[in-house]
TIKOLMAR-229337 format. One record per residue: residue number from 0; residue in three letters; chain; x, y, z of N, C-alpha, C in turn. Coordinates in steps of 0.2 Angstrom, whole numbers, plus 5000, padded with zeros to 4 digits. Layout:
REM TIKOLMAR-229337
+-----+------+-------+------+------+------+------+------+------+------+------+------+
:  nr : rest : kette :   nx :   ny :   nz :  cax :  cay :  caz :   cx :   cy :   cz :
+-----+------+-------+------+------+------+------+------+------+------+------+------+
: NUM :  ALA :     A :    X :    Y :    Z :    X :    Y :    Z :    X :    Y :    Z :
...
+-----+------+-------+------+------+------+------+------+------+------+------+------+
END
This chain:
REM TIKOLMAR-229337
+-----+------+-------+------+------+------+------+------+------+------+------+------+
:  nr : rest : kette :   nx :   ny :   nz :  cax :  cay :  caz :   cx :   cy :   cz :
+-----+------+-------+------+------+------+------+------+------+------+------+------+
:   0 :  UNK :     A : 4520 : 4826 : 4692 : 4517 : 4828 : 4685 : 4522 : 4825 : 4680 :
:   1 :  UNK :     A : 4520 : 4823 : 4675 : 4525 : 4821 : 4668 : 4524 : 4826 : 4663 :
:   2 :  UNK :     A : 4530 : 4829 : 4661 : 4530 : 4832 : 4654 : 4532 : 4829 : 4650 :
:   3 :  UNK :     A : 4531 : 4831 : 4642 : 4534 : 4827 : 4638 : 4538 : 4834 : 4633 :
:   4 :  UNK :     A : 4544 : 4836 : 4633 : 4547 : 4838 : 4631 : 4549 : 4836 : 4623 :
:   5 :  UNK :     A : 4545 : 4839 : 4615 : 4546 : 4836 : 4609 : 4552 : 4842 : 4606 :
:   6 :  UNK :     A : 4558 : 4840 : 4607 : 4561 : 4845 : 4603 : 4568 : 4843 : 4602 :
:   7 :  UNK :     A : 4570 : 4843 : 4594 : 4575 : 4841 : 4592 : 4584 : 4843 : 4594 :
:   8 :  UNK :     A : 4582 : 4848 : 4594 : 4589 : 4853 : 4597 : 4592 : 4851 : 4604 :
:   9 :  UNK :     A : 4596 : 4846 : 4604 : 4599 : 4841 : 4611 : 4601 : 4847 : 4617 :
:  10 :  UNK :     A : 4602 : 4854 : 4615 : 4602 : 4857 : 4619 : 4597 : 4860 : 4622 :
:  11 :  UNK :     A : 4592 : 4861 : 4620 : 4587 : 4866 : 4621 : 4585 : 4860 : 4626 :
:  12 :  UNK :     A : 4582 : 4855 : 4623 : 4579 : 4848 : 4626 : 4582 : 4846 : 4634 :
:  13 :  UNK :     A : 4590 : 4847 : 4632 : 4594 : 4848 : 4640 : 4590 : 4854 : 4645 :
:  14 :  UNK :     A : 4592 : 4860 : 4643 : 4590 : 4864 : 4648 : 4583 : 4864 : 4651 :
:  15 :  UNK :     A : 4576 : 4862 : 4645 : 4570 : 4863 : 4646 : 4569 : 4855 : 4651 :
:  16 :  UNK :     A : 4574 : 4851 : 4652 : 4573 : 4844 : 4654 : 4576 : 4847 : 4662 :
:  17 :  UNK :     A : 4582 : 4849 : 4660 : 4586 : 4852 : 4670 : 4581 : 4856 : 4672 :
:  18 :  UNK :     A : 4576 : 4861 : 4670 : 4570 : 4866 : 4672 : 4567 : 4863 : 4677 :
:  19 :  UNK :     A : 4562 : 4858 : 4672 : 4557 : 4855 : 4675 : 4561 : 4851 : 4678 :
:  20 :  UNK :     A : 4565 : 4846 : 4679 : 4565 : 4838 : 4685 : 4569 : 4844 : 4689 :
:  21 :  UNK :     A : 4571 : 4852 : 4690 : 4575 : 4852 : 4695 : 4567 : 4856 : 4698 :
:  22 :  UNK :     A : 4561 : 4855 : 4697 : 4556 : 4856 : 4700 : 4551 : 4851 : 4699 :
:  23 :  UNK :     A : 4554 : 4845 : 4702 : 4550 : 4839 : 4704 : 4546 : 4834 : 4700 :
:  24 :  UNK :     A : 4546 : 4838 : 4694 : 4543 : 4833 : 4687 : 4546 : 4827 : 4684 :
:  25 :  UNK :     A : 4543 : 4823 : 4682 : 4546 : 4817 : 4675 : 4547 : 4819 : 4670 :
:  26 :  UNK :     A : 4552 : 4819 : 4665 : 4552 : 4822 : 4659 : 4554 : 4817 : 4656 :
:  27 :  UNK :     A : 4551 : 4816 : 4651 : 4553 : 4811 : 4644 : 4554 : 4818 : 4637 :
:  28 :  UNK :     A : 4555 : 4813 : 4634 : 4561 : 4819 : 4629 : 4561 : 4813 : 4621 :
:  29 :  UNK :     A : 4555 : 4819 : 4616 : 4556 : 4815 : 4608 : 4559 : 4821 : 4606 :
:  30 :  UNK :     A : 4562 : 4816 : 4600 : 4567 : 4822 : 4595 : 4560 : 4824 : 4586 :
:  31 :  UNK :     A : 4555 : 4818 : 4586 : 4552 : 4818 : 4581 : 4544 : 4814 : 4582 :
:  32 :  UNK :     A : 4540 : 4816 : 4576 : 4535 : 4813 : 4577 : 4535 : 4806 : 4580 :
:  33 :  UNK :     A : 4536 : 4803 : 4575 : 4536 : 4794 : 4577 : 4538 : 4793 : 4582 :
:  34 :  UNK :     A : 4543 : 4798 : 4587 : 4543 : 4795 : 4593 : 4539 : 4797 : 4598 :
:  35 :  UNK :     A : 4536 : 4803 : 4598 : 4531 : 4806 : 4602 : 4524 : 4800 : 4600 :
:  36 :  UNK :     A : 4521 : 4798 : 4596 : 4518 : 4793 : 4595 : 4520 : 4790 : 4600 :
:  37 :  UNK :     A : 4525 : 4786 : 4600 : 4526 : 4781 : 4603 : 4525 : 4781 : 4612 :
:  38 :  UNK :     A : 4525 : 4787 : 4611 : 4525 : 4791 : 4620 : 4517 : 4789 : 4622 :
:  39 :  UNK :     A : 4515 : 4796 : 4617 : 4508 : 4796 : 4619 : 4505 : 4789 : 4622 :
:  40 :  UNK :     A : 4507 : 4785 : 4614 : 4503 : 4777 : 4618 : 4504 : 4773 : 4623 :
:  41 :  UNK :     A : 4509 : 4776 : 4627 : 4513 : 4772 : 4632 : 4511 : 4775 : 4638 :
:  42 :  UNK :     A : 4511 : 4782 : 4640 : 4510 : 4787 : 4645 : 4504 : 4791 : 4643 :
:  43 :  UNK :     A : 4503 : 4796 : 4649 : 4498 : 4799 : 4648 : 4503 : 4808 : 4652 :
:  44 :  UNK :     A : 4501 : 4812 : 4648 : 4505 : 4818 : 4652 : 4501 : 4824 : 4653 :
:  45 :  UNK :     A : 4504 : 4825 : 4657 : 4501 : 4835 : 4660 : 4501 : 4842 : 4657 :
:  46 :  UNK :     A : 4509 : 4839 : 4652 : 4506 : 4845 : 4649 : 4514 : 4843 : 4643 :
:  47 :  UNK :     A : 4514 : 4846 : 4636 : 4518 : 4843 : 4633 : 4522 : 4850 : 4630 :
:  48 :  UNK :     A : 4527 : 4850 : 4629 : 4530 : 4858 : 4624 : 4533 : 4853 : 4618 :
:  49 :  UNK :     A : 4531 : 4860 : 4615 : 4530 : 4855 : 4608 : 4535 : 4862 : 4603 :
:  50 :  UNK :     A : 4539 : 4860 : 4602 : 4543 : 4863 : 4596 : 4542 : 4863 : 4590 :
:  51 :  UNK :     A : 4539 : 4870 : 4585 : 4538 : 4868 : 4579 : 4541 : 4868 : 4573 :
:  52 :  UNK :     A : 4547 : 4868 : 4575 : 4550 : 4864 : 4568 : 4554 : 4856 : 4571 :
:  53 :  UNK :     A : 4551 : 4853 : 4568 : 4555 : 4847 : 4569 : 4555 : 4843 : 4563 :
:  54 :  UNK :     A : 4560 : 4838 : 4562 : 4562 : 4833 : 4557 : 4556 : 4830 : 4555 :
:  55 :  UNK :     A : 4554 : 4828 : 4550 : 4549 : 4821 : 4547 : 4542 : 4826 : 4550 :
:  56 :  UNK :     A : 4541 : 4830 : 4552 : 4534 : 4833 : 4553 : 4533 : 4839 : 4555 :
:  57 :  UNK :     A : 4530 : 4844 : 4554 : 4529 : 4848 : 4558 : 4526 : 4851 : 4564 :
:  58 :  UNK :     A : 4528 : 4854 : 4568 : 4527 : 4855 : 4576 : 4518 : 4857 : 4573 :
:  59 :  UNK :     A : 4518 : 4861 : 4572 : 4508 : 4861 : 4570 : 4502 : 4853 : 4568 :
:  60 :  UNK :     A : 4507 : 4851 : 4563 : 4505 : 4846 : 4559 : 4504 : 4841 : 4566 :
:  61 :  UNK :     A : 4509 : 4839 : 4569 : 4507 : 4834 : 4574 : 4503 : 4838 : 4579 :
:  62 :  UNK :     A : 4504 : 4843 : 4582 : 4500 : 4846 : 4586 : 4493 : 4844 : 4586 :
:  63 :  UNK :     A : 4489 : 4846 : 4577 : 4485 : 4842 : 4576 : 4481 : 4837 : 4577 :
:  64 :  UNK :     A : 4487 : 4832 : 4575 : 4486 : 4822 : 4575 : 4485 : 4822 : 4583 :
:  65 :  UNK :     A : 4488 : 4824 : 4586 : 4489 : 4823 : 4595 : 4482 : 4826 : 4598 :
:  66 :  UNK :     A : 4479 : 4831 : 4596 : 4471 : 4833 : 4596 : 4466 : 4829 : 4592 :
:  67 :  UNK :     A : 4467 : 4826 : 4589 : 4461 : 4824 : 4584 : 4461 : 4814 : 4585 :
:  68 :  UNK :     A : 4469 : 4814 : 4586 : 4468 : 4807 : 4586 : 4473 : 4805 : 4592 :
:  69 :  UNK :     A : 4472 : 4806 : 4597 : 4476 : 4808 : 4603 : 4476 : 4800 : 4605 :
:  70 :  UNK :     A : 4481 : 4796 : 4608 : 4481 : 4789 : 4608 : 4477 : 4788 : 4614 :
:  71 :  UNK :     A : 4477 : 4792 : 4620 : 4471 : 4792 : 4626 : 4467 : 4798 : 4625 :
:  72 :  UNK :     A : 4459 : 4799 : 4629 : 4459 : 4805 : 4628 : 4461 : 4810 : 4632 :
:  73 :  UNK :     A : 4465 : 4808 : 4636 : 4470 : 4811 : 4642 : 4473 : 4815 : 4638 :
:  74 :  UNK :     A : 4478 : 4814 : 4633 : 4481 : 4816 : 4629 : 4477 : 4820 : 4624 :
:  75 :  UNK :     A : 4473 : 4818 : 4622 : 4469 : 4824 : 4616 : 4466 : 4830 : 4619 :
:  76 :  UNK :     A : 4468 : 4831 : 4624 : 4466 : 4839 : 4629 : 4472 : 4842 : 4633 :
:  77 :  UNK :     A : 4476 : 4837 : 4631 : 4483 : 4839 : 4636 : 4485 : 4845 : 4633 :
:  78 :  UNK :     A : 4485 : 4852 : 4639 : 4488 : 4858 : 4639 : 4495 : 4857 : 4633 :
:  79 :  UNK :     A : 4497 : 4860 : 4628 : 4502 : 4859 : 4624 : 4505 : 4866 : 4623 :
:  80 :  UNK :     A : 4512 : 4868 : 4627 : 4515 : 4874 : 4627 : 4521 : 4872 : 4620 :
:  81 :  UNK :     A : 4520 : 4878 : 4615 : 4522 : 4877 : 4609 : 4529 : 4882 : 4610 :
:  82 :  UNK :     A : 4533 : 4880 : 4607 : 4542 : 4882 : 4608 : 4542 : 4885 : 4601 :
:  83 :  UNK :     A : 4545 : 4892 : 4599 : 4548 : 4892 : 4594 : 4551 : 4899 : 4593 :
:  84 :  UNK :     A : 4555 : 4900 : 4588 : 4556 : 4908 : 4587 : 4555 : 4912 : 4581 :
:  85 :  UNK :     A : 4548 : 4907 : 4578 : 4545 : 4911 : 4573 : 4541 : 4915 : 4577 :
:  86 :  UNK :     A : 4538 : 4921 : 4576 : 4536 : 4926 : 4579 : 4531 : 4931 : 4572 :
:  87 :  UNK :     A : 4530 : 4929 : 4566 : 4525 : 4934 : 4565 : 4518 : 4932 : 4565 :
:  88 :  UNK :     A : 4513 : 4938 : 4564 : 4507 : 4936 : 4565 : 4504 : 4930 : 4563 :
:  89 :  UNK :     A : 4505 : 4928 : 4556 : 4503 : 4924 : 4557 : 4504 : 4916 : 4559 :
:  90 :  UNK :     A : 4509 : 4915 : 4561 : 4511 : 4909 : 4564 : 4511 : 4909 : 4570 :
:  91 :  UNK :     A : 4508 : 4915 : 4575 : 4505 : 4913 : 4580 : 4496 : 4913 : 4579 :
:  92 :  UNK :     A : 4494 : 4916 : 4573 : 4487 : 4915 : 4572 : 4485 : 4906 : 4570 :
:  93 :  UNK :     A : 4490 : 4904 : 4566 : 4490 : 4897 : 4567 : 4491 : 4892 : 4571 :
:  94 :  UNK :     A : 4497 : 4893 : 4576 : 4497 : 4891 : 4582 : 4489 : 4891 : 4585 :
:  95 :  UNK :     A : 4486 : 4897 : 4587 : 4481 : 4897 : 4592 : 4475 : 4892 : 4587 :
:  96 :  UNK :     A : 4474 : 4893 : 4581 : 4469 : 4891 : 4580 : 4470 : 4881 : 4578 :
:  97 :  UNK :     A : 4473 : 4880 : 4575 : 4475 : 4875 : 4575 : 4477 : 4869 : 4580 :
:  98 :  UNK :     A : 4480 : 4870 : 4586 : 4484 : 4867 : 4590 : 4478 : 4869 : 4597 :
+-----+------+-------+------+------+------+------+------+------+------+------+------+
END
């Protein structure tokens, strides 16, 4: 299985990257939209964690593009586990509905 881990924090990206390959997966690893782009059209993944704050875009805002205009349609259904530490209602009523 390929994960694509999208998240700018070099450490978090470490730990969530040694989790999964120390259980058998491929992990590629973006710090920001344009390179998650770049991913998508290159590869096709199982399932993506998506961080919502990131640089140049937000984790929601791409969230969307990656559903609506997904570079495969592999990719515009791909299971997407969202990362963050905002926690009120409504930004996980966003979360769910949006993404």
């Amino acid at each position: 299985m390929r994960v694509l881990v999208i998240e700018d924090d070099v450490r978090i990206a470490d730990l969530l990257t040694e989790a999964f390959t120390n259980r058998q997966y491929e992990v590629d690893v973006a710090q920001d939209g344009e390179a998650v782009w770049n991913l998508v059209n290159a590869l096709d993944y199982d399932l993506m964690v998506l961080d919502l704050t990131l640089p140049k875009m937000d984790g929601i805002e791409l969230c969307q593009q990656i559903r609506e205009r997904g570079a495969t349609a592999r990719n515009a259904t791909i299971p997407i586990m969202m990362l963050t530490a905002r926690d009120t209602i409504a930004d996980k009523i966003i979360g769910r509905c949006r993404g």
